[in-house]
mmCIF file as Biopython writes it, N, C-alpha, C and O atoms, coordinates in Angstrom:
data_model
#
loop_
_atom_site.group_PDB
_atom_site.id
_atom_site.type_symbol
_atom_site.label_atom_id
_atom_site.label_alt_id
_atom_site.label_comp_id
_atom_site.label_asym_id
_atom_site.label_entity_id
_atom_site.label_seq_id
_atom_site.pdbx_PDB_ins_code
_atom_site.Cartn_x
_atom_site.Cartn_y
_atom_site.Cartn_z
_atom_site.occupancy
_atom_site.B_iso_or_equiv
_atom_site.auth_seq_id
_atom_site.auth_asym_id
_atom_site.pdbx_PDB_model_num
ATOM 1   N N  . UNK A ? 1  ? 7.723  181.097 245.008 1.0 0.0 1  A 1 
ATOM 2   C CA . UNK A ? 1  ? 7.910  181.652 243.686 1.0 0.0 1  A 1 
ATOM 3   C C  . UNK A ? 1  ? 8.600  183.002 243.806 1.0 0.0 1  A 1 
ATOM 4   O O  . UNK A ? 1  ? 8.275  183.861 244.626 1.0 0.0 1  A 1 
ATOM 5   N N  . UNK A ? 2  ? 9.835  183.142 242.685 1.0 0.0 2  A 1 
ATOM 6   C CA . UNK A ? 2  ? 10.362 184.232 243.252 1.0 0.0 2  A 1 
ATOM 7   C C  . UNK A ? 2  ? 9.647  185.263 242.414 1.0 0.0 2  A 1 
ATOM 8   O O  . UNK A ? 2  ? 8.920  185.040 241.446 1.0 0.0 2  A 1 
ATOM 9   N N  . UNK A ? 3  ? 10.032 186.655 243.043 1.0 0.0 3  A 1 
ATOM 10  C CA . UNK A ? 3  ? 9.534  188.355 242.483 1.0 0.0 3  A 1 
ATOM 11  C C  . UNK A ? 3  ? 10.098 188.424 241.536 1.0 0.0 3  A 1 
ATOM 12  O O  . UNK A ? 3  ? 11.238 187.959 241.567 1.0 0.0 3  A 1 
ATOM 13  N N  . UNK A ? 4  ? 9.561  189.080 240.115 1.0 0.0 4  A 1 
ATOM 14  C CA . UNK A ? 4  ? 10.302 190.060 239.301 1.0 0.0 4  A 1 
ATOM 15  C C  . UNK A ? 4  ? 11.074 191.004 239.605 1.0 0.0 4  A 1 
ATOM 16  O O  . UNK A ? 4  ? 10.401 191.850 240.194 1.0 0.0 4  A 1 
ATOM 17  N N  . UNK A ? 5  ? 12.386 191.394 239.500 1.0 0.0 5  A 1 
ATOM 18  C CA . UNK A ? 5  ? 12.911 192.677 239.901 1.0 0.0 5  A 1 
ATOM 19  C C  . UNK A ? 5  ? 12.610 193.796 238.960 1.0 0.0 5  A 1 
ATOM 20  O O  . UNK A ? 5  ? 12.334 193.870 237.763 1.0 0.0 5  A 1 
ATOM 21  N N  . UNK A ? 6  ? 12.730 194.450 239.723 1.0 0.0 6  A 1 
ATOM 22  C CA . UNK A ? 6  ? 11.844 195.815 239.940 1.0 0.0 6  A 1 
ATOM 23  C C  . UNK A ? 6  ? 12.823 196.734 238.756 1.0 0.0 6  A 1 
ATOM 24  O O  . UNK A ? 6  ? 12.415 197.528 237.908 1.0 0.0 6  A 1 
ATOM 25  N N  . UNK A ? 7  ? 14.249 196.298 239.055 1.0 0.0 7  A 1 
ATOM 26  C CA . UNK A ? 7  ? 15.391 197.291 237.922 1.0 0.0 7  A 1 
ATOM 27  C C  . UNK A ? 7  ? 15.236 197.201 236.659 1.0 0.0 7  A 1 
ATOM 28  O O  . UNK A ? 7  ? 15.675 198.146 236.004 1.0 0.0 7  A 1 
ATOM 29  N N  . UNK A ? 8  ? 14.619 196.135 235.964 1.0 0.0 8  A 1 
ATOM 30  C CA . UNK A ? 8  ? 14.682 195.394 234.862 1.0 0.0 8  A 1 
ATOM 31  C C  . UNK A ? 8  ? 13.173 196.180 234.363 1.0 0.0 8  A 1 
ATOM 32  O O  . UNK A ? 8  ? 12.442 196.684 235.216 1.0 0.0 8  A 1 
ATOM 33  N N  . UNK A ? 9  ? 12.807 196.211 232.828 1.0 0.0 9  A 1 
ATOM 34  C CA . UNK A ? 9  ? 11.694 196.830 232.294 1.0 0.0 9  A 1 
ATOM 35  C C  . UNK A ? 9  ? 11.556 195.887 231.298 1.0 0.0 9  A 1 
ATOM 36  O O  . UNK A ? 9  ? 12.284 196.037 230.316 1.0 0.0 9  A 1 
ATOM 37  N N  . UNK A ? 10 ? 10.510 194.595 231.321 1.0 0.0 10 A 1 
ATOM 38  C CA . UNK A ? 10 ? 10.236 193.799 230.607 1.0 0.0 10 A 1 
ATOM 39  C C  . UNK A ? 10 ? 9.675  193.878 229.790 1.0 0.0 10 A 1 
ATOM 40  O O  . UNK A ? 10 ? 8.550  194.199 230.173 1.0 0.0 10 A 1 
ATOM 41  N N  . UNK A ? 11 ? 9.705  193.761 228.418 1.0 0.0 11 A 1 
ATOM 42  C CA . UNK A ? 11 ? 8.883  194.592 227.509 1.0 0.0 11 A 1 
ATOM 43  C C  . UNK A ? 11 ? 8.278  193.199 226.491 1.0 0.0 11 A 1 
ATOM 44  O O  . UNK A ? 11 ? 8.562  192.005 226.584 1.0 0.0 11 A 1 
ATOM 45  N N  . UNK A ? 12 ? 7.694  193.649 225.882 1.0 0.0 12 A 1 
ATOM 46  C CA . UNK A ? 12 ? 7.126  192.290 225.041 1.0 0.0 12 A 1 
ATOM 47  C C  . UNK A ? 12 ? 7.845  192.541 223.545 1.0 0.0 12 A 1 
ATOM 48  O O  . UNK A ? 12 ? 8.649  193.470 223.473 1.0 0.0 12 A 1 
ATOM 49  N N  . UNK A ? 13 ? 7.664  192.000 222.741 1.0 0.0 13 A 1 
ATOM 50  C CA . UNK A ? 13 ? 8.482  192.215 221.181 1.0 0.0 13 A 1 
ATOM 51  C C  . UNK A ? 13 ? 7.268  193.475 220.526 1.0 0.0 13 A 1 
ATOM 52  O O  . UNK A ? 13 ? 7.538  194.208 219.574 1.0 0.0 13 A 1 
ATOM 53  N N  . UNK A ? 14 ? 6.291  193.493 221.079 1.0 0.0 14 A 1 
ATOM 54  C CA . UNK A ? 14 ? 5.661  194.270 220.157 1.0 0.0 14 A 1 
ATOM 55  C C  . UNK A ? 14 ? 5.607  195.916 220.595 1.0 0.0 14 A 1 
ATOM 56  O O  . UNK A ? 14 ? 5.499  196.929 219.904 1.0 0.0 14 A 1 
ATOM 57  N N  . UNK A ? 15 ? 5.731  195.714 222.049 1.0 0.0 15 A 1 
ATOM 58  C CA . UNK A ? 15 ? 6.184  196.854 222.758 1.0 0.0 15 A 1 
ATOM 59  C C  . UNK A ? 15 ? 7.845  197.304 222.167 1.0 0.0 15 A 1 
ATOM 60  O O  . UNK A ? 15 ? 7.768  198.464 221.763 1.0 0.0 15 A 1 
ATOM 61  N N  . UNK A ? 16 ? 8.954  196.884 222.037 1.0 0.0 16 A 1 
ATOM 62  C CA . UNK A ? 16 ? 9.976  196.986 221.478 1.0 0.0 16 A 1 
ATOM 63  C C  . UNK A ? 16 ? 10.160 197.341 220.367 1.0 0.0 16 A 1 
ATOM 64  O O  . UNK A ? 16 ? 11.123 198.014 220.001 1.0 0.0 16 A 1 
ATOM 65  N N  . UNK A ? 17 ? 9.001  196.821 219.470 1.0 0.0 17 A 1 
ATOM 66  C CA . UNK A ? 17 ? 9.082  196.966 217.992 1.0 0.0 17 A 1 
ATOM 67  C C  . UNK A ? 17 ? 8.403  198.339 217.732 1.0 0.0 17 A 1 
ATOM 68  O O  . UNK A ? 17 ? 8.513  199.003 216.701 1.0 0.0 17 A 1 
ATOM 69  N N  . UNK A ? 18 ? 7.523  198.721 219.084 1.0 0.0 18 A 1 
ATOM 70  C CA . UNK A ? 18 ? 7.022  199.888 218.860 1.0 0.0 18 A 1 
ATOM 71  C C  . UNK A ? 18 ? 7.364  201.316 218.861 1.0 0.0 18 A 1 
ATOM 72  O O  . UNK A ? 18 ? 6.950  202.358 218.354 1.0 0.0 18 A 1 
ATOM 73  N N  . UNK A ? 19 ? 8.902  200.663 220.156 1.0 0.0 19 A 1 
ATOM 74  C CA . UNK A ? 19 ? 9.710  202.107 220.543 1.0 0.0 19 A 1 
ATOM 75  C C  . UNK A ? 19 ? 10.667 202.456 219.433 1.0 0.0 19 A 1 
ATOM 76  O O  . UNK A ? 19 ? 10.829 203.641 219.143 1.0 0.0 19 A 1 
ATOM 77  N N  . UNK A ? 20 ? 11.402 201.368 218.702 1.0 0.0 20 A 1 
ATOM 78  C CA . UNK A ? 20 ? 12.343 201.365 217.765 1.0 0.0 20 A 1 
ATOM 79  C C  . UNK A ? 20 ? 11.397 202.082 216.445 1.0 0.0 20 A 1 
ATOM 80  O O  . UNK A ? 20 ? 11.595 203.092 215.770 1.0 0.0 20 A 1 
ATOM 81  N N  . UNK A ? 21 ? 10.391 201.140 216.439 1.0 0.0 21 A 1 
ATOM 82  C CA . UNK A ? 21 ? 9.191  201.957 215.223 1.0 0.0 21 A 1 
ATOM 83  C C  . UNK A ? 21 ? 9.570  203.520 214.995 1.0 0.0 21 A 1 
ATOM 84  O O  . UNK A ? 21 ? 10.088 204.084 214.031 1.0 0.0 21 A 1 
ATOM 85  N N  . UNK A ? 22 ? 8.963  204.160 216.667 1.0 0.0 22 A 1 
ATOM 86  C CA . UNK A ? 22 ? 8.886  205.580 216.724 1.0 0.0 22 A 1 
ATOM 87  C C  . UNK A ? 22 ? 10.502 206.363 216.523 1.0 0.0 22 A 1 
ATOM 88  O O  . UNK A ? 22 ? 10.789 207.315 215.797 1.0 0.0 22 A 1 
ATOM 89  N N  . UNK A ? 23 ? 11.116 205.811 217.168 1.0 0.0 23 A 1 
ATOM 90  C CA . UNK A ? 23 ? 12.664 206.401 217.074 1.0 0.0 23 A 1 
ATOM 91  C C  . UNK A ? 23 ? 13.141 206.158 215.895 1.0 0.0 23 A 1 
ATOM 92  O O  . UNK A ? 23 ? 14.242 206.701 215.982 1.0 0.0 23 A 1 
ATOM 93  N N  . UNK A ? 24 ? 13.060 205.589 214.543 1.0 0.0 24 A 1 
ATOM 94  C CA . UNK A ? 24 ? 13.172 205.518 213.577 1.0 0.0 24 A 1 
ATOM 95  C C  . UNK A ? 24 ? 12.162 206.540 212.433 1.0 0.0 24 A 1 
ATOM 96  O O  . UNK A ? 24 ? 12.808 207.075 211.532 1.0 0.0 24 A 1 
ATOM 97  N N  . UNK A ? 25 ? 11.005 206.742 212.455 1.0 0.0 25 A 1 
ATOM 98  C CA . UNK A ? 25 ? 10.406 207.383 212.007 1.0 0.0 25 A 1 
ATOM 99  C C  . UNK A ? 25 ? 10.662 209.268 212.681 1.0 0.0 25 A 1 
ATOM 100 O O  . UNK A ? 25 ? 10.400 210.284 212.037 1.0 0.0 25 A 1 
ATOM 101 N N  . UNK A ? 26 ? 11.057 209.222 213.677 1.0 0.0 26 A 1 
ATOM 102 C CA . UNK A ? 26 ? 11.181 210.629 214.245 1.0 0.0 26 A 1 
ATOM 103 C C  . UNK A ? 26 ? 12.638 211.081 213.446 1.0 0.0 26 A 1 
ATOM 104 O O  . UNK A ? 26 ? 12.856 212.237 213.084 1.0 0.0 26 A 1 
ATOM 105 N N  . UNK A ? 27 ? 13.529 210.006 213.256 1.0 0.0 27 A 1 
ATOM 106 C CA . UNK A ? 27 ? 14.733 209.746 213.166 1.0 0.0 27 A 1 
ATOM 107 C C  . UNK A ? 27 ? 14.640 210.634 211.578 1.0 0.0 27 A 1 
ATOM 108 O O  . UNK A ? 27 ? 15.067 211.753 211.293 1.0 0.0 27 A 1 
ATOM 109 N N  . UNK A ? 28 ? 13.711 209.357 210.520 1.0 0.0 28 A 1 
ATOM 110 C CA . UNK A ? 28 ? 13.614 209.684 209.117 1.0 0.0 28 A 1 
ATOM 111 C C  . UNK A ? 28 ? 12.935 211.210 208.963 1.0 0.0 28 A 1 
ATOM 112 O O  . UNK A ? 28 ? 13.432 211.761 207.981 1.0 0.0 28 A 1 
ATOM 113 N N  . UNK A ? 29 ? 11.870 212.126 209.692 1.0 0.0 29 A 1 
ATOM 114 C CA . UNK A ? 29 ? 11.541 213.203 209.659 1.0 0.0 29 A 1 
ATOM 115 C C  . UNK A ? 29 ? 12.541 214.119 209.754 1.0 0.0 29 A 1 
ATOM 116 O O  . UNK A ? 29 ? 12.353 215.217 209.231 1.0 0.0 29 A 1 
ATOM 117 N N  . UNK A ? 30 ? 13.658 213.877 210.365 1.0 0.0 30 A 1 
ATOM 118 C CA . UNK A ? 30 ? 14.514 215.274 210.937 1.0 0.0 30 A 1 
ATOM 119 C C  . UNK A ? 30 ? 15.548 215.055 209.371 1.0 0.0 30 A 1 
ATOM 120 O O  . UNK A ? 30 ? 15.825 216.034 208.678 1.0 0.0 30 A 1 
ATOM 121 N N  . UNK A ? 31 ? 15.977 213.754 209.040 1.0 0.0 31 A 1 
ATOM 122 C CA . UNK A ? 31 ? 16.553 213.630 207.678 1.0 0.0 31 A 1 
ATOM 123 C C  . UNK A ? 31 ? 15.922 214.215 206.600 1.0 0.0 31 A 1 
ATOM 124 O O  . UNK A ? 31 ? 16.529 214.933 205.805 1.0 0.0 31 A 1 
ATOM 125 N N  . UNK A ? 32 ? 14.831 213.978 206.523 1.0 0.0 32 A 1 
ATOM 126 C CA . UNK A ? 32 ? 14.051 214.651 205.417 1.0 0.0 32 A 1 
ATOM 127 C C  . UNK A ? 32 ? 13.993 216.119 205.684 1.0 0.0 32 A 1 
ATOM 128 O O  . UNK A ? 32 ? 14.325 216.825 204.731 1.0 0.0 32 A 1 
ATOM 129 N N  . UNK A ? 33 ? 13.659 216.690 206.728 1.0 0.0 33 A 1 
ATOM 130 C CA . UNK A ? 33 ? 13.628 218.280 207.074 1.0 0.0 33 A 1 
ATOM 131 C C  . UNK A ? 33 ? 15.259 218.924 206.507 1.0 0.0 33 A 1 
ATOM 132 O O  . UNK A ? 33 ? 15.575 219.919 205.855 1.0 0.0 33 A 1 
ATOM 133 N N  . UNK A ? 34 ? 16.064 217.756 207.153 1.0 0.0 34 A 1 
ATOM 134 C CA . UNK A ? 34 ? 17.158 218.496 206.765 1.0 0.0 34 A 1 
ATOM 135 C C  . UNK A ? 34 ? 17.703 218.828 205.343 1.0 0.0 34 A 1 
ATOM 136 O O  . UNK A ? 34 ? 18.339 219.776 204.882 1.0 0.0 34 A 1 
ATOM 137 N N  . UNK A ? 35 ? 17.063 217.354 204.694 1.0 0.0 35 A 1 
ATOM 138 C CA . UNK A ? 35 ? 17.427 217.600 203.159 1.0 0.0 35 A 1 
ATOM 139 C C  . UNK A ? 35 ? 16.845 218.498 202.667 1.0 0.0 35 A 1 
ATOM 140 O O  . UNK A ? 35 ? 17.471 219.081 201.781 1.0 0.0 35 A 1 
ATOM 141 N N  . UNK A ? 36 ? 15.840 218.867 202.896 1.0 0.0 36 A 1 
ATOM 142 C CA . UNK A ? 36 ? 14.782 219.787 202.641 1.0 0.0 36 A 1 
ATOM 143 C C  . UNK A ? 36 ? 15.266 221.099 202.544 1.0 0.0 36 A 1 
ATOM 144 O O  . UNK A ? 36 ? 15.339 221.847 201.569 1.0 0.0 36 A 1 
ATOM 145 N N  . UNK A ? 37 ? 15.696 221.310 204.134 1.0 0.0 37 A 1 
ATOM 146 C CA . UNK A ? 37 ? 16.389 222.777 204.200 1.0 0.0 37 A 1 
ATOM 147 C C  . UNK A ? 37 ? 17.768 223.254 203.300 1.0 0.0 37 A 1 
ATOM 148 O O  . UNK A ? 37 ? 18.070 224.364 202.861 1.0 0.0 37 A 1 
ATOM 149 N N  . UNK A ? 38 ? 18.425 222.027 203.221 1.0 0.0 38 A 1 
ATOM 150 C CA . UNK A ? 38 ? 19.758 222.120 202.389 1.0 0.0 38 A 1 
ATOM 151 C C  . UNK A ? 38 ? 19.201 222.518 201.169 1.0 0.0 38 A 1 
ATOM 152 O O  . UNK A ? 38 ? 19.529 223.550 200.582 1.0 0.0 38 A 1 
ATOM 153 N N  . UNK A ? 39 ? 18.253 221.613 200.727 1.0 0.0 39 A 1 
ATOM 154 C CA . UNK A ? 39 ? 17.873 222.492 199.095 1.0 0.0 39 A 1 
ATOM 155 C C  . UNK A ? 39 ? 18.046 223.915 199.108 1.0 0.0 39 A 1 
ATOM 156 O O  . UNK A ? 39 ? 18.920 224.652 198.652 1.0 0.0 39 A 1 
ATOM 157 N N  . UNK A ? 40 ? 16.859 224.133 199.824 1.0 0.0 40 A 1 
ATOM 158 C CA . UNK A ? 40 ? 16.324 225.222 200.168 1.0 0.0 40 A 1 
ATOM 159 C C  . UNK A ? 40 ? 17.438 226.288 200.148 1.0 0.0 40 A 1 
ATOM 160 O O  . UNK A ? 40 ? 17.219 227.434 199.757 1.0 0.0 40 A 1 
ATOM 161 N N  . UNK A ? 41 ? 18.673 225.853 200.597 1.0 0.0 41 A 1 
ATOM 162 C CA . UNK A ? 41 ? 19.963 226.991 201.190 1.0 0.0 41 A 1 
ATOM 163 C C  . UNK A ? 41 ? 20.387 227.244 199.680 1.0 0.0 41 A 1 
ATOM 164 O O  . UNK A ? 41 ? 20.256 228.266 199.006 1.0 0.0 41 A 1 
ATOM 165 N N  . UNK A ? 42 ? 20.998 225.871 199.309 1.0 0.0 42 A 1 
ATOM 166 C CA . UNK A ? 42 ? 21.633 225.970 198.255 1.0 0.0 42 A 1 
ATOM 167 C C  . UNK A ? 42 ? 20.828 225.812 196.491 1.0 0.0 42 A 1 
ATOM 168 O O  . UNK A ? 42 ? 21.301 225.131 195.581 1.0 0.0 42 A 1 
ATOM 169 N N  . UNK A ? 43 ? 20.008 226.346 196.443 1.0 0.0 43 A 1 
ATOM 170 C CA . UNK A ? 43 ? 19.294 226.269 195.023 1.0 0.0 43 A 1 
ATOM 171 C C  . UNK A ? 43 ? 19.694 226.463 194.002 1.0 0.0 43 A 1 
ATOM 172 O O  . UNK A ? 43 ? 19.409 225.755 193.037 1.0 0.0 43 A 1 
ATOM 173 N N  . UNK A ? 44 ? 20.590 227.648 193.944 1.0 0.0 44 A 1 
ATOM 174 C CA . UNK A ? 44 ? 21.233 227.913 192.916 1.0 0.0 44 A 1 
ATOM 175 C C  . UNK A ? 44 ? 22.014 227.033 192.339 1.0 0.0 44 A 1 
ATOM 176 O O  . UNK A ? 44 ? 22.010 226.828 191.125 1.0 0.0 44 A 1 
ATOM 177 N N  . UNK A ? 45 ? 22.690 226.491 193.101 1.0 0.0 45 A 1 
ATOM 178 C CA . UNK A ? 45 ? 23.663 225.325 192.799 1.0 0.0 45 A 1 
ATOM 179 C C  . UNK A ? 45 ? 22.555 224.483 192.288 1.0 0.0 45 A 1 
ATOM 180 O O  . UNK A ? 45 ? 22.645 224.479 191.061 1.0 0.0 45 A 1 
ATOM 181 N N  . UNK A ? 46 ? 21.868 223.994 192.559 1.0 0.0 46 A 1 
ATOM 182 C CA . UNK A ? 46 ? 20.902 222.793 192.670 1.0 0.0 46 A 1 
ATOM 183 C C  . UNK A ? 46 ? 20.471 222.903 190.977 1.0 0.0 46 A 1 
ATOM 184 O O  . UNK A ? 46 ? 20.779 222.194 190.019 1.0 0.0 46 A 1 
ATOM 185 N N  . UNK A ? 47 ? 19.505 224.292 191.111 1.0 0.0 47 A 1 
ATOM 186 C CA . UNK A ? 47 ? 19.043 224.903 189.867 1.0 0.0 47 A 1 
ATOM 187 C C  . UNK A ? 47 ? 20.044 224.379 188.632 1.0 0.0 47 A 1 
ATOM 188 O O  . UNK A ? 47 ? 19.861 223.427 187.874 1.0 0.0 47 A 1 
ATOM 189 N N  . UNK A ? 48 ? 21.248 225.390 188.685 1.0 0.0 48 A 1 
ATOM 190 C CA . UNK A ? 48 ? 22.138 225.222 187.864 1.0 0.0 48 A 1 
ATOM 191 C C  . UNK A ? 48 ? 22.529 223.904 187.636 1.0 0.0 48 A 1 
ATOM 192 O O  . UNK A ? 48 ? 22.562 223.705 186.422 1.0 0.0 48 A 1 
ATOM 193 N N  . UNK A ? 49 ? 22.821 222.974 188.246 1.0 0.0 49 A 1 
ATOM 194 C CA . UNK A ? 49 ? 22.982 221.158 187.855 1.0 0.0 49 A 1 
ATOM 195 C C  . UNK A ? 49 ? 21.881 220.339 187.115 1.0 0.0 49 A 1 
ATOM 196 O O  . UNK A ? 49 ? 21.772 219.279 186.498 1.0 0.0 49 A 1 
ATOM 197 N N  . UNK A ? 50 ? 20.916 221.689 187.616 1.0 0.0 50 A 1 
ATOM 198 C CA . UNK A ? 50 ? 19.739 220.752 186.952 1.0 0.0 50 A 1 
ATOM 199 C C  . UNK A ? 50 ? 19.857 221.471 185.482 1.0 0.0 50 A 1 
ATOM 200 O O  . UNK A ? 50 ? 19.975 220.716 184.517 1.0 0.0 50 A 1 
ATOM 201 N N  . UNK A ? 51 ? 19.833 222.795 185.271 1.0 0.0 51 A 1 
ATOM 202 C CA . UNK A ? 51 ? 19.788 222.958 184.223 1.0 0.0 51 A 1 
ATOM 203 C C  . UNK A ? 51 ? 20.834 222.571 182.347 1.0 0.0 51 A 1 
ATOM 204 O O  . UNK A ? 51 ? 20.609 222.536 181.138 1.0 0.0 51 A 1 
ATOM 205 N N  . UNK A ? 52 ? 22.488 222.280 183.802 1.0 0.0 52 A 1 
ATOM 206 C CA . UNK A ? 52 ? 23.563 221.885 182.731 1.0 0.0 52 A 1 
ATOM 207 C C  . UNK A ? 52 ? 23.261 220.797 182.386 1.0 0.0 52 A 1 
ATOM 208 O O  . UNK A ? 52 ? 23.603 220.532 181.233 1.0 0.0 52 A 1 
ATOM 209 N N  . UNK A ? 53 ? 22.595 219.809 183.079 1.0 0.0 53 A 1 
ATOM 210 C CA . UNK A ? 53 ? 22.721 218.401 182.608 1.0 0.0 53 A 1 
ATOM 211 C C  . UNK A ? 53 ? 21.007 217.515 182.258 1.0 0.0 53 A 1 
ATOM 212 O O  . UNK A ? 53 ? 20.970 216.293 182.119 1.0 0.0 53 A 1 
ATOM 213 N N  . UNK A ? 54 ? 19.882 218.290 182.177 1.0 0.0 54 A 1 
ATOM 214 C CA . UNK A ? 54 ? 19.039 217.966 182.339 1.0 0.0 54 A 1 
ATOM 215 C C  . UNK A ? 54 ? 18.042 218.701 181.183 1.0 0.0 54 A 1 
ATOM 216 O O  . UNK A ? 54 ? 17.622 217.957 180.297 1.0 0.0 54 A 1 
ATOM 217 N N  . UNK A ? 55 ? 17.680 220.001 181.153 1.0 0.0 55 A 1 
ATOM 218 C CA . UNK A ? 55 ? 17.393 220.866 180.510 1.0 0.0 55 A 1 
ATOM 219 C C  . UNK A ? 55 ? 17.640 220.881 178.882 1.0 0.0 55 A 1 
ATOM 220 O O  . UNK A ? 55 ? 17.305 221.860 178.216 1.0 0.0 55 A 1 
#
Protein backbone atom coordinates (compact mmCIF):
# COMPACT_ATOMS: atom_id res chain seq x y z
CA UNK A 1 0.00 0.00 0.00
CA UNK A 2 1.43 3.11 -1.05
CA UNK A 3 2.33 6.43 1.49
CA UNK A 4 0.56 9.67 1.38
CA UNK A 5 2.94 12.34 0.26
CA UNK A 6 4.04 14.38 2.63
CA UNK A 7 3.94 17.84 0.00
CA UNK A 8 0.30 17.67 -0.41
CA UNK A 9 -2.11 19.04 2.74
CA UNK A 10 -5.28 17.02 2.57
CA UNK A 11 -7.96 18.74 3.94
CA UNK A 12 -11.57 17.58 4.32
CA UNK A 13 -14.53 19.98 2.84
CA UNK A 14 -15.30 21.10 6.21
CA UNK A 15 -11.80 21.97 7.07
CA UNK A 16 -11.79 24.09 3.67
CA UNK A 17 -15.03 25.54 4.24
CA UNK A 18 -13.59 26.64 7.44
CA UNK A 19 -10.44 28.47 6.15
CA UNK A 20 -12.40 30.26 3.29
CA UNK A 21 -15.20 30.89 6.21
CA UNK A 22 -12.43 32.84 8.20
CA UNK A 23 -10.72 34.66 5.23
CA UNK A 24 -13.96 35.94 4.16
CA UNK A 25 -15.26 37.21 7.37
CA UNK A 26 -11.72 38.88 8.28
CA UNK A 27 -12.04 40.01 4.65
CA UNK A 28 -15.84 41.64 5.36
CA UNK A 29 -14.43 43.36 8.83
CA UNK A 30 -11.61 45.39 7.19
CA UNK A 31 -14.54 46.51 4.43
CA UNK A 32 -16.73 47.57 6.97
CA UNK A 33 -13.86 49.40 9.09
CA UNK A 34 -13.04 50.99 6.02
CA UNK A 35 -16.44 52.23 5.15
CA UNK A 36 -16.68 53.26 8.46
CA UNK A 37 -13.59 55.37 8.47
CA UNK A 38 -14.49 56.99 5.06
CA UNK A 39 -17.68 58.29 6.70
CA UNK A 40 -16.00 59.32 9.37
CA UNK A 41 -13.35 61.48 6.99
CA UNK A 42 -15.84 62.79 4.86
CA UNK A 43 -19.13 63.84 6.88
CA UNK A 44 -19.68 66.89 5.76
CA UNK A 45 -20.22 65.80 2.42
CA UNK A 46 -22.20 62.90 3.73
CA UNK A 47 -24.21 65.32 6.17
CA UNK A 48 -24.92 67.71 3.43
CA UNK A 49 -26.46 64.84 0.85
CA UNK A 50 -28.31 63.83 3.50
CA UNK A 51 -29.68 66.96 4.27
CA UNK A 52 -30.37 68.24 0.34
CA UNK A 53 -32.22 65.28 -0.49
CA UNK A 54 -33.67 63.76 2.58
CA UNK A 55 -34.43 66.38 5.24
Amino acid sequence: MGRQSTRHRYRTRREKNQSVGRAARILGIGLLIFLVMMVIKNWREWWAYYKTYFY
